[in-house]
N, C-alpha and C positions, 0 to 999 in steps of 0.2 A: 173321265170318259175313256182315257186310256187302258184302263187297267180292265175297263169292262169285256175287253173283249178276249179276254180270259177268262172273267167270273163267269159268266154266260154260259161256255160251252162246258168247263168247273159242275156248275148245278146243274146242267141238263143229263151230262153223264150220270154225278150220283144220284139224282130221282130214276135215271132207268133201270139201273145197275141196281139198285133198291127196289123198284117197284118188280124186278122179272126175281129176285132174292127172297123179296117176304111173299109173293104169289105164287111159286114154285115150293116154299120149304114151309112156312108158315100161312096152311088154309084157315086155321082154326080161329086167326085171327081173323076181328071184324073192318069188314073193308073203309069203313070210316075211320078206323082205328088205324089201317094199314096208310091212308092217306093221309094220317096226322104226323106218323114218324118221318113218312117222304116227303112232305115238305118241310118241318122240320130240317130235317138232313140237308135238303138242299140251300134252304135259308144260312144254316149255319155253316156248311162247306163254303158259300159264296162269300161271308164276311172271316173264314180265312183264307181264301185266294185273294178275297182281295186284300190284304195287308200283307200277304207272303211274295206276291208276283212284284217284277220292279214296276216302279211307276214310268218312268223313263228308259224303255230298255237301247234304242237308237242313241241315245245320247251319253255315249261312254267318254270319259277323260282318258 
C-alpha cells in the first residue's frame, strides 16, 4: 500500500496527458480505440512506478 500512493497519481497523469495528446493530434482515430491505448498506458505506467518507486522511502540506514 505504500508504494500506491505514487502509482495512483503515476496513472492518472499519463491517461491525461494521453487522453488531451491523442484528442488534440490524432481525431482520425476511433474513440474506442483512443480509450484502449489510454488505458493501456496507464495500466502499464502503474506497474512501472510501482517496481521503480522505493518501497520504504522513511526508513533510510
Amino acid at each position: 500500500m505504500r508504494a500506491f500512493k505514487f502509482v495512483i497519481p503515476v496513472m492518472l497523469l499519463v491517461g491525461g496527458f494521453g487522453w488531451m495528446k491523442l484528442t488534440k493530434e490524432f481525431q482520425e482515430v476511433p474513440g474506442l480505440t483512443r480509450l484502449a491505448i489510454i488505458i493501456g498506458a496507464m495500466i502499464l505506467s502503474g506497474i512501472i512506478s510501482y517496481f521503480l518507486f522505493p518501497k520504504d522511502e522513511g526508513e533510510k540506514s
